[in-house]
mmCIF file of the C-alpha atoms, coordinates in Angstrom:
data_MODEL
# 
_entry.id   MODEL 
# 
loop_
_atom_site.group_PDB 
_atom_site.id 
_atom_site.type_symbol 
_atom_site.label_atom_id 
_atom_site.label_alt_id 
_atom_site.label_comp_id 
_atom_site.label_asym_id 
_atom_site.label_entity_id 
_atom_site.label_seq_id 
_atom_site.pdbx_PDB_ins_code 
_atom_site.Cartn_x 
_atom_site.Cartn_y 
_atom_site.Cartn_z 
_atom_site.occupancy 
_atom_site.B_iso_or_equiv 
_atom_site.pdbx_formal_charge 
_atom_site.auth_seq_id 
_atom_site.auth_comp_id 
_atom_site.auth_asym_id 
_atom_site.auth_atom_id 
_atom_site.pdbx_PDB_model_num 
ATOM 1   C CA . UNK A 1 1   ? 0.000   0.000  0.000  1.00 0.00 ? 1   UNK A CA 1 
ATOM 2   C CA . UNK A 1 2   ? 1.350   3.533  -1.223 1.00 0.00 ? 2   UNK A CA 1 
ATOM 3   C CA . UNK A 1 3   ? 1.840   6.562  1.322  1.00 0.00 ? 3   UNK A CA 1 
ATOM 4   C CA . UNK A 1 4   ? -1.047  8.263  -0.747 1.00 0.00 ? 4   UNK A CA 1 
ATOM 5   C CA . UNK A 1 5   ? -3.637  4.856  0.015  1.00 0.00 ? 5   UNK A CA 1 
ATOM 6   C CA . UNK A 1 6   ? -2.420  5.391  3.278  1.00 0.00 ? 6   UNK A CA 1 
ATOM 7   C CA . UNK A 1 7   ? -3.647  8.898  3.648  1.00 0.00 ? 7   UNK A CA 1 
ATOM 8   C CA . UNK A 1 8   ? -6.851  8.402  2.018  1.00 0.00 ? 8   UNK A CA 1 
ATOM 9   C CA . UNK A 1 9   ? -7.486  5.710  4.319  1.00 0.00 ? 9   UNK A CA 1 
ATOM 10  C CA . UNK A 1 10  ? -6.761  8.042  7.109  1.00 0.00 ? 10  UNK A CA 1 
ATOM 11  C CA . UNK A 1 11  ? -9.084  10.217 5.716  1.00 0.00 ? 11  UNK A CA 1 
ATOM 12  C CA . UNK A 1 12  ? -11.854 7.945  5.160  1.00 0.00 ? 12  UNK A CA 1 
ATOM 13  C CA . UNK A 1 13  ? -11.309 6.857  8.926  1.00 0.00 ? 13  UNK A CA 1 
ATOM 14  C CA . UNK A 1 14  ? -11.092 10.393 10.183 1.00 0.00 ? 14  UNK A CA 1 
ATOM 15  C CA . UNK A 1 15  ? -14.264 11.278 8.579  1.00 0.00 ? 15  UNK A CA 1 
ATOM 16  C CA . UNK A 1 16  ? -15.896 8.108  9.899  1.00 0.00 ? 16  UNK A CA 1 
ATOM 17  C CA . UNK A 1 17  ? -14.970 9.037  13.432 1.00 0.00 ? 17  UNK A CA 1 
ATOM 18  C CA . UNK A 1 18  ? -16.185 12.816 13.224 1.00 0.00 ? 18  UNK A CA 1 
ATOM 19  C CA . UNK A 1 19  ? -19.442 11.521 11.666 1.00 0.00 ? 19  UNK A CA 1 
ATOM 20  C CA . UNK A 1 20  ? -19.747 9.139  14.379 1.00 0.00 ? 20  UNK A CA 1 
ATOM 21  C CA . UNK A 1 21  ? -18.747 12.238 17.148 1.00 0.00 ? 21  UNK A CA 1 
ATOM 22  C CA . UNK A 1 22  ? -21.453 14.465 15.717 1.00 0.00 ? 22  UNK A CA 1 
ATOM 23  C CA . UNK A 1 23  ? -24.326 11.550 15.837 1.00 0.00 ? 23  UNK A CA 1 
ATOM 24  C CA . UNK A 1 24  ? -23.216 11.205 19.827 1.00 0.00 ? 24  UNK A CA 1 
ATOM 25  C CA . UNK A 1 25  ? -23.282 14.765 20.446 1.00 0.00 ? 25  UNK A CA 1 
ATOM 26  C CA . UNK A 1 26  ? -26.883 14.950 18.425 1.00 0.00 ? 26  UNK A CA 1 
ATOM 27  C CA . UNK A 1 27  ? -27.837 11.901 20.561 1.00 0.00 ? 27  UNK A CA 1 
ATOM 28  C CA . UNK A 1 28  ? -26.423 14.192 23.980 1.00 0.00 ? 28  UNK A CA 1 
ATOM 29  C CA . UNK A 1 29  ? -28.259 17.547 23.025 1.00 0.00 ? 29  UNK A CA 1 
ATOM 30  C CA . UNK A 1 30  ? -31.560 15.914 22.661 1.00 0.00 ? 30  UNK A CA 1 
ATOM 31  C CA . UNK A 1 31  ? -31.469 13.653 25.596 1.00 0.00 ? 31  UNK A CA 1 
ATOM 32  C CA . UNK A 1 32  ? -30.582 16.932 27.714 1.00 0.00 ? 32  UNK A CA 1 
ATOM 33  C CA . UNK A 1 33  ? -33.621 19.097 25.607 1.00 0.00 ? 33  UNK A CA 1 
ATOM 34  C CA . UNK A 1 34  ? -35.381 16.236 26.956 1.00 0.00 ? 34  UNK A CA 1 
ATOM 35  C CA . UNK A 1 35  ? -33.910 16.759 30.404 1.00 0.00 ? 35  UNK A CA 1 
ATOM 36  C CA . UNK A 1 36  ? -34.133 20.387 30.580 1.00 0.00 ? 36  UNK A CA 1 
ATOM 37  C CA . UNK A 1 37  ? -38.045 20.040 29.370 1.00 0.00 ? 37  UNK A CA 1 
ATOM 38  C CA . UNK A 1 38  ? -39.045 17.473 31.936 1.00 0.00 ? 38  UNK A CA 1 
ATOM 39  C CA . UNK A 1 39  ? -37.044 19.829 34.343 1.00 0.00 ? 39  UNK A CA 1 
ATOM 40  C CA . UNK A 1 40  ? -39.279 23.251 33.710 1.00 0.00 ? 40  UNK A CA 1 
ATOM 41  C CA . UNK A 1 41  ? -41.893 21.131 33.875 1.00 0.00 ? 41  UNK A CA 1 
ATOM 42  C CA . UNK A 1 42  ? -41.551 19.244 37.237 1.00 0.00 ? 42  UNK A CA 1 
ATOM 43  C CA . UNK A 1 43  ? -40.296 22.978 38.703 1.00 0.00 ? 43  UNK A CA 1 
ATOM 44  C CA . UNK A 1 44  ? -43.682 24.517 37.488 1.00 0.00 ? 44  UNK A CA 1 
ATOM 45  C CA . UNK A 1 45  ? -45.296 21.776 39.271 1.00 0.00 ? 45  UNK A CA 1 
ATOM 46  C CA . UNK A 1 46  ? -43.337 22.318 42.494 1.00 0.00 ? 46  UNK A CA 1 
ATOM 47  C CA . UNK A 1 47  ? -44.354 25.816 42.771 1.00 0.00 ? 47  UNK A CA 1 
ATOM 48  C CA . UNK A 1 48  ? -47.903 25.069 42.418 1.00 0.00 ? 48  UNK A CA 1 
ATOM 49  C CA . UNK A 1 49  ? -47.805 21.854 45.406 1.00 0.00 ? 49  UNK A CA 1 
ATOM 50  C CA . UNK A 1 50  ? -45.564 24.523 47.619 1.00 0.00 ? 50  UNK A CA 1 
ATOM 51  C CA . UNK A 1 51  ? -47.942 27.355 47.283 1.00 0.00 ? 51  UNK A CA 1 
ATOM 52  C CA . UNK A 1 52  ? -51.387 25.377 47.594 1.00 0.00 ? 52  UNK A CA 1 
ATOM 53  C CA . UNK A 1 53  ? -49.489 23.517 50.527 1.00 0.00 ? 53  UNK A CA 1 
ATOM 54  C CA . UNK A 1 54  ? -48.610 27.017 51.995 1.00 0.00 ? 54  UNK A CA 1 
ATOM 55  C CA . UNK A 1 55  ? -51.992 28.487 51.760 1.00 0.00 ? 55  UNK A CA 1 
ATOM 56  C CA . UNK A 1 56  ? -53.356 25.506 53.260 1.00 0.00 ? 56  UNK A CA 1 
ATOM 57  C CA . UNK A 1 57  ? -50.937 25.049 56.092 1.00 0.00 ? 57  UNK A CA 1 
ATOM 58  C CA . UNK A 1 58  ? -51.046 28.761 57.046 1.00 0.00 ? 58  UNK A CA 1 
ATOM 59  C CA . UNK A 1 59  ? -54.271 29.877 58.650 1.00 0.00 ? 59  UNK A CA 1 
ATOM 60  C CA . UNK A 1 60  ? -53.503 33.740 58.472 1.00 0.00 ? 60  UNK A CA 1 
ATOM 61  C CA . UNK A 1 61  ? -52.424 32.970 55.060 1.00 0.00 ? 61  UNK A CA 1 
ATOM 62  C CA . UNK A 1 62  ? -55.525 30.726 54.291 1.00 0.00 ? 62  UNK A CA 1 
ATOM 63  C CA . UNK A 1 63  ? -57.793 33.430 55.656 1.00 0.00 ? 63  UNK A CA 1 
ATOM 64  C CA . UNK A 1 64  ? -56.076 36.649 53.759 1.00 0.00 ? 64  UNK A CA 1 
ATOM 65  C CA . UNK A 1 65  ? -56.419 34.010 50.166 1.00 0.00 ? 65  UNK A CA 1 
ATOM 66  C CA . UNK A 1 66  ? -60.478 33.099 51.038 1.00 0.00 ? 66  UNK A CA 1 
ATOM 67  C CA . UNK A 1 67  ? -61.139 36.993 51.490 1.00 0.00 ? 67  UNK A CA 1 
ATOM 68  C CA . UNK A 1 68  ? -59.112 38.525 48.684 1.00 0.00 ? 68  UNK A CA 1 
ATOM 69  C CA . UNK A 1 69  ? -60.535 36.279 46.528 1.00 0.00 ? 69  UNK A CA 1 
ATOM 70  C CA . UNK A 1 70  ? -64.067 38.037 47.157 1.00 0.00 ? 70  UNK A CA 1 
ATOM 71  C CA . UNK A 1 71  ? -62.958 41.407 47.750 1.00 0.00 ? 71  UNK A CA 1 
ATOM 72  C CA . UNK A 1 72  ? -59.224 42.315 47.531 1.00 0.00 ? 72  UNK A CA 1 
ATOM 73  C CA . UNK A 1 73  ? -59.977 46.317 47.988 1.00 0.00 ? 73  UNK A CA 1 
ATOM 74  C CA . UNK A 1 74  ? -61.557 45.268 51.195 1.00 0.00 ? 74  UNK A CA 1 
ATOM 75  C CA . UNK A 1 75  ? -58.845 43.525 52.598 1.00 0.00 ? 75  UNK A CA 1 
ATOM 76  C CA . UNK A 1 76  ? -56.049 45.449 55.524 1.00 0.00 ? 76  UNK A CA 1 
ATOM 77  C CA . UNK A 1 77  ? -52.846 46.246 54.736 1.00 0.00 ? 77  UNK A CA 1 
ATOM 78  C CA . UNK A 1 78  ? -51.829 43.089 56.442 1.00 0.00 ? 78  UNK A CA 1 
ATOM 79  C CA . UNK A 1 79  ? -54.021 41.056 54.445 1.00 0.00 ? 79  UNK A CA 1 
ATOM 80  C CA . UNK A 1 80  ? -53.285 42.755 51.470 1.00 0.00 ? 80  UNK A CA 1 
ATOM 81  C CA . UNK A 1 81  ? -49.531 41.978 51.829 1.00 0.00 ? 81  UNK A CA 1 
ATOM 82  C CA . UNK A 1 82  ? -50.316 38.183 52.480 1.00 0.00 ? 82  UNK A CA 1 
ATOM 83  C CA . UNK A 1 83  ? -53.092 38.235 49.498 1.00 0.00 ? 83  UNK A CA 1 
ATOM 84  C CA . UNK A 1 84  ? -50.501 39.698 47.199 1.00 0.00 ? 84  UNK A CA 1 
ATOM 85  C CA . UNK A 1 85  ? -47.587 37.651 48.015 1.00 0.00 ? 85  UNK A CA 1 
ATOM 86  C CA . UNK A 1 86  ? -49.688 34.648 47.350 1.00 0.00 ? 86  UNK A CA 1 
ATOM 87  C CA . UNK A 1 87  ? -51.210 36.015 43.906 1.00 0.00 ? 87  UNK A CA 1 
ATOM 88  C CA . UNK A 1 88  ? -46.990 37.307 42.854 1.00 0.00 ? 88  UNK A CA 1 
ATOM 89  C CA . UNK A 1 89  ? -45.461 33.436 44.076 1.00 0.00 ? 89  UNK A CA 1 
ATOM 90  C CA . UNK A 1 90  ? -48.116 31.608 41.560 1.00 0.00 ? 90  UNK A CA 1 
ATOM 91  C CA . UNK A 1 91  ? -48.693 34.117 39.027 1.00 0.00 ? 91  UNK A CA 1 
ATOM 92  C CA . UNK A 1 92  ? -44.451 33.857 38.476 1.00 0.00 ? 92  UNK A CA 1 
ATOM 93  C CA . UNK A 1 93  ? -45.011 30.948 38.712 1.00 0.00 ? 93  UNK A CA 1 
ATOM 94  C CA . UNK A 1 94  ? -46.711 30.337 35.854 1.00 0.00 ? 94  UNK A CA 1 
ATOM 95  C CA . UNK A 1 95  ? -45.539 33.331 33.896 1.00 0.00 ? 95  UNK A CA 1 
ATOM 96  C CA . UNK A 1 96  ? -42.105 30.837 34.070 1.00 0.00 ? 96  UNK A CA 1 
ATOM 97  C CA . UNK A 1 97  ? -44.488 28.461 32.683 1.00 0.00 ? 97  UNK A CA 1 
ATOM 98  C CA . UNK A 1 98  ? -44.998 30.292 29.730 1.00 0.00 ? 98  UNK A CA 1 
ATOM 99  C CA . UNK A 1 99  ? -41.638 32.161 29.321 1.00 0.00 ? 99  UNK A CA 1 
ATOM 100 C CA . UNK A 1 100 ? -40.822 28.511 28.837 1.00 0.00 ? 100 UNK A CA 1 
ATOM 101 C CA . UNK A 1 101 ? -43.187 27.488 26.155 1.00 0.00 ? 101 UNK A CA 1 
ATOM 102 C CA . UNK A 1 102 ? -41.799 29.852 24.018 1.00 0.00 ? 102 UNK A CA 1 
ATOM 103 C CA . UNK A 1 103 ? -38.790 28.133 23.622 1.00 0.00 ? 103 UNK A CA 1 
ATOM 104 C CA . UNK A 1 104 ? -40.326 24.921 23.749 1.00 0.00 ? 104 UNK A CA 1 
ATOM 105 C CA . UNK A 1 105 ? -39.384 24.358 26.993 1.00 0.00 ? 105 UNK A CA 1 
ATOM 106 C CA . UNK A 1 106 ? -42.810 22.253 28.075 1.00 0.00 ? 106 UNK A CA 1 
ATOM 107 C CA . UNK A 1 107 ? -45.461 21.245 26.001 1.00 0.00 ? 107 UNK A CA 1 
ATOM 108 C CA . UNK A 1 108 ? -48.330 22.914 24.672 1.00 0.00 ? 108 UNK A CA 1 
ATOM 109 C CA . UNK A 1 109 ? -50.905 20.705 26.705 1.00 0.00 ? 109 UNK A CA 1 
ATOM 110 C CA . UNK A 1 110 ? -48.851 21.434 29.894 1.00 0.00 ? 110 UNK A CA 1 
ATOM 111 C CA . UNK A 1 111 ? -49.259 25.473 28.072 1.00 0.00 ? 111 UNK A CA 1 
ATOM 112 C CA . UNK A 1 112 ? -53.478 25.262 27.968 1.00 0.00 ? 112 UNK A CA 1 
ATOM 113 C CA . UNK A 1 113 ? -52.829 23.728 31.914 1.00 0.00 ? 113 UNK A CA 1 
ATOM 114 C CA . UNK A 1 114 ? -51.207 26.499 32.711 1.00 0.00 ? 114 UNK A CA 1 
ATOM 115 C CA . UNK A 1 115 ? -53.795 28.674 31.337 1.00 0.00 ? 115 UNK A CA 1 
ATOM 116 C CA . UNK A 1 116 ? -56.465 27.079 32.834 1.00 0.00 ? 116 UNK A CA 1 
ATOM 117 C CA . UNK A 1 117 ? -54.999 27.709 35.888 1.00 0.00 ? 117 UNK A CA 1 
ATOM 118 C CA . UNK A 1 118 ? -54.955 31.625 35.020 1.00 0.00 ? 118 UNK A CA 1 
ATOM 119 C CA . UNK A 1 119 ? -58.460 30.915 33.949 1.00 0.00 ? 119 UNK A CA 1 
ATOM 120 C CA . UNK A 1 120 ? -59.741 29.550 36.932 1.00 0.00 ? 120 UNK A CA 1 
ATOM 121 C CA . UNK A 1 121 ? -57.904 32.325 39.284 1.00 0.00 ? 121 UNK A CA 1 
ATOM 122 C CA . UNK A 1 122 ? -59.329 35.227 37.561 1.00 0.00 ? 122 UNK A CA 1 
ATOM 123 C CA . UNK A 1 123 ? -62.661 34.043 37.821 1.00 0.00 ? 123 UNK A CA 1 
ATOM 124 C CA . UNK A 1 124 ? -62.331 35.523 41.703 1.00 0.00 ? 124 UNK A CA 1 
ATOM 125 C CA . UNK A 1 125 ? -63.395 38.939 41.886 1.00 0.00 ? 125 UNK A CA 1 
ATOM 126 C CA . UNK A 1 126 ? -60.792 39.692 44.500 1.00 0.00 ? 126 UNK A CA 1 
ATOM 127 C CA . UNK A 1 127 ? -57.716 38.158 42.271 1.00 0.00 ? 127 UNK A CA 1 
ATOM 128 C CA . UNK A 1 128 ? -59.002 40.293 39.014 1.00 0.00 ? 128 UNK A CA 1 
ATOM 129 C CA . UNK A 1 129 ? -59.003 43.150 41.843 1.00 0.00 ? 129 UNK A CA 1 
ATOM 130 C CA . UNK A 1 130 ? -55.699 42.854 42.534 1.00 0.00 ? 130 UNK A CA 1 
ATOM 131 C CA . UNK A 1 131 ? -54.314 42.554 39.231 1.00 0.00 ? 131 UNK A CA 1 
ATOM 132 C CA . UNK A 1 132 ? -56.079 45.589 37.590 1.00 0.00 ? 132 UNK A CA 1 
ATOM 133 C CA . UNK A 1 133 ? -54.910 47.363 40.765 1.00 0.00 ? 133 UNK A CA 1 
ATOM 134 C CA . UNK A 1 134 ? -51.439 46.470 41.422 1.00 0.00 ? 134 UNK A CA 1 
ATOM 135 C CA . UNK A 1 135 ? -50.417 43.003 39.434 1.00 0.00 ? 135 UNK A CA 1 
ATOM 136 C CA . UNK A 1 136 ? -50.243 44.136 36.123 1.00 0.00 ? 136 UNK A CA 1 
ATOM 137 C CA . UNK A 1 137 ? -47.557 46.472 36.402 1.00 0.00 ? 137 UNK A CA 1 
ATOM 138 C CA . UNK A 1 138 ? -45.252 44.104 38.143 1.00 0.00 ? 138 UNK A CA 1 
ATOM 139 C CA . UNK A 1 139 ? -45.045 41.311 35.039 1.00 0.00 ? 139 UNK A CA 1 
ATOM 140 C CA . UNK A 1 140 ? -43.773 41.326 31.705 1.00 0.00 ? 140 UNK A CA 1 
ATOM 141 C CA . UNK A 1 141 ? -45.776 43.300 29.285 1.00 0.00 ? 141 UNK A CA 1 
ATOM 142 C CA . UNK A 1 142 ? -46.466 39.615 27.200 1.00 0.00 ? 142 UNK A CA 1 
ATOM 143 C CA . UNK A 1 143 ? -47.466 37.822 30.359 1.00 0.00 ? 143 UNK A CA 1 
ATOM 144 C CA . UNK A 1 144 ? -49.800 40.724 30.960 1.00 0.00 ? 144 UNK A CA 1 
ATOM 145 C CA . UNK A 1 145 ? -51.509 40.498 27.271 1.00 0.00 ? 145 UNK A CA 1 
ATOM 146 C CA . UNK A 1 146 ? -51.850 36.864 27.837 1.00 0.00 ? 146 UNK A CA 1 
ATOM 147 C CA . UNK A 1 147 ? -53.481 37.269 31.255 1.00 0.00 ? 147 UNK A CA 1 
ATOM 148 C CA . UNK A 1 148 ? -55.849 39.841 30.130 1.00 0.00 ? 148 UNK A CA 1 
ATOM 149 C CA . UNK A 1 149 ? -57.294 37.701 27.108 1.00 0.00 ? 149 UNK A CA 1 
ATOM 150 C CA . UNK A 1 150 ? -58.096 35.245 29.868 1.00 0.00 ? 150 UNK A CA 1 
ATOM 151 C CA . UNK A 1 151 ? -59.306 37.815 31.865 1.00 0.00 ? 151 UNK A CA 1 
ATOM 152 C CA . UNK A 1 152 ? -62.200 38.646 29.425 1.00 0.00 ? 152 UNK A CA 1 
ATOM 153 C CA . UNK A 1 153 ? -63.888 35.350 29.688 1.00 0.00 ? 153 UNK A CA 1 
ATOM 154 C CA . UNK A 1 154 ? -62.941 34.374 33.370 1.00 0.00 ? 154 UNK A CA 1 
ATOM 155 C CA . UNK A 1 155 ? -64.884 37.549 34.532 1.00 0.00 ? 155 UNK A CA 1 
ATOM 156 C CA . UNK A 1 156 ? -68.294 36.354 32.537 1.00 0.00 ? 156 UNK A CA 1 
ATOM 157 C CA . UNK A 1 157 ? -67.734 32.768 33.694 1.00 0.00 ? 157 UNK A CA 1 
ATOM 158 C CA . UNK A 1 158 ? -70.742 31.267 35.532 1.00 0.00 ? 158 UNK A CA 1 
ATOM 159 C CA . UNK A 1 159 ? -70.336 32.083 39.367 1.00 0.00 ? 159 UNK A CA 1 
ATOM 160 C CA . UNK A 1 160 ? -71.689 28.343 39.858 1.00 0.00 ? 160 UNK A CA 1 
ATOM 161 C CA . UNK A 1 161 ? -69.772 26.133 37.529 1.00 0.00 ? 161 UNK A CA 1 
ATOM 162 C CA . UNK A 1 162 ? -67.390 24.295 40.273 1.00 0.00 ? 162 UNK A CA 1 
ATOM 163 C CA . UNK A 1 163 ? -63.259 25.226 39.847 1.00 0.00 ? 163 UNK A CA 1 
ATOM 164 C CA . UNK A 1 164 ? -60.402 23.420 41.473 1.00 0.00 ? 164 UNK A CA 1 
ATOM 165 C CA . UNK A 1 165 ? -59.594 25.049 45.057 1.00 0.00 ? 165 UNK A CA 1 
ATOM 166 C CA . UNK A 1 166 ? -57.887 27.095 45.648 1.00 0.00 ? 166 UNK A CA 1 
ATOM 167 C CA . UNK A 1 167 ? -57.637 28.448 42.694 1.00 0.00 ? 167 UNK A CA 1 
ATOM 168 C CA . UNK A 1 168 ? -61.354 29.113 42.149 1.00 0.00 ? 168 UNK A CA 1 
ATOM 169 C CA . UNK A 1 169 ? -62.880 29.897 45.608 1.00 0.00 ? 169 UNK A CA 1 
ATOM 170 C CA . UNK A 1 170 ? -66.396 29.883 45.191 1.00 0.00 ? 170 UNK A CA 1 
ATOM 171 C CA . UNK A 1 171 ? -68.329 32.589 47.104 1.00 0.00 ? 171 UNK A CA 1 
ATOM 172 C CA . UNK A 1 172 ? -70.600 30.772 49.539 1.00 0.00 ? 172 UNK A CA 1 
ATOM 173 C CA . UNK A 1 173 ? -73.981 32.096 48.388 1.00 0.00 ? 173 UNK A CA 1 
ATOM 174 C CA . UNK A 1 174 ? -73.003 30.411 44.970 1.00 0.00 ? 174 UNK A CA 1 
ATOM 175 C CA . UNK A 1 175 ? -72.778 27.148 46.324 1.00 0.00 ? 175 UNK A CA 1 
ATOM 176 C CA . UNK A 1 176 ? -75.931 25.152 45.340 1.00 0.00 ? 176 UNK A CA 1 
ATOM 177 C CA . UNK A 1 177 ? -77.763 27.685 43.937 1.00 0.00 ? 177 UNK A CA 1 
# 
């Protein structure tokens, strides 16, 4: 075999090994897109068991959520502060949610979840209070437009029609009607 045969071989086996590198690495990126997916995911889902866990586990907290859902204006300072921190920790939440949806970070049924979820919280007069009054302003201006088109039908929703608590509190005179 000639120096020349040599080098072609050497070729042909160099380009067989870089072909063979990039497949692995192609195999690696999608295995961590994979990863980094099922990550956003399960950290969405965190959020949501720490702050239902934290409202129910808290009784001042409890108490500040099941009035500012019916009348945030009404609510003391105190309350207002509680209310609020509640409505910021799952409304980031799941503006995370969909920040990551945009880059495909979850999947689009985990996105219409998500907006349920919006949905069913701004069906409480005291949480569409609060975020014509204050919550706007503190979110991204695309988060906002995406709240507000739920907003529109969550305010028109039937008082009656049964939500998951406690993101839909149903006001007691409701109940059974």
């Amino acid at each position: 075999m000639t120096i020349s045969e040599l080098g072609s071989l050497g070729e042909l086996i160099g380009a067989a090994a870089t072909v063979a590198t990039l497949l692995y690495l192609a195999l690696q990126i999608r295995a961590n897109t994979h990863q980094a997916k099922y990550n956003a995911i399960n950290d969405i889902i965190d959020r949501i068991n720490k702050w239902q866990s934290r409202i129910a586990d808290t009784p001042d907290l409890m108490k500040s959520w099941i009035e500012g859902t019916k009348n945030y204006r009404n609510l003391s300072i105190e309350e207002q502060v509680r209310f609020t921190s509640t409505a910021v920790e799952i409304l980031t939440g799941i503006e995370a949610a969909l920040e990551s949806a945009k880059t495909d970070g979850i999947k689009q049924e985990s996105v219409a979840a998500v907006k349920v979820m919006v949905h069913q919280l701004m069906r409480n007069k005291g949480v569409r209070e609060y975020w014509l009054i204050s919550g706007r302003n503190l979110f991204a201006q695309d988060f906002v437009v995406v709240v507000d088109e739920i907003l529109k039908t969550a305010s028109t929703a039937d008082p009656k029609d049964v939500g998951p608590l406690p993101f839909y509190m149903p006001v007691p005179s409701s109940i059974g009607d």
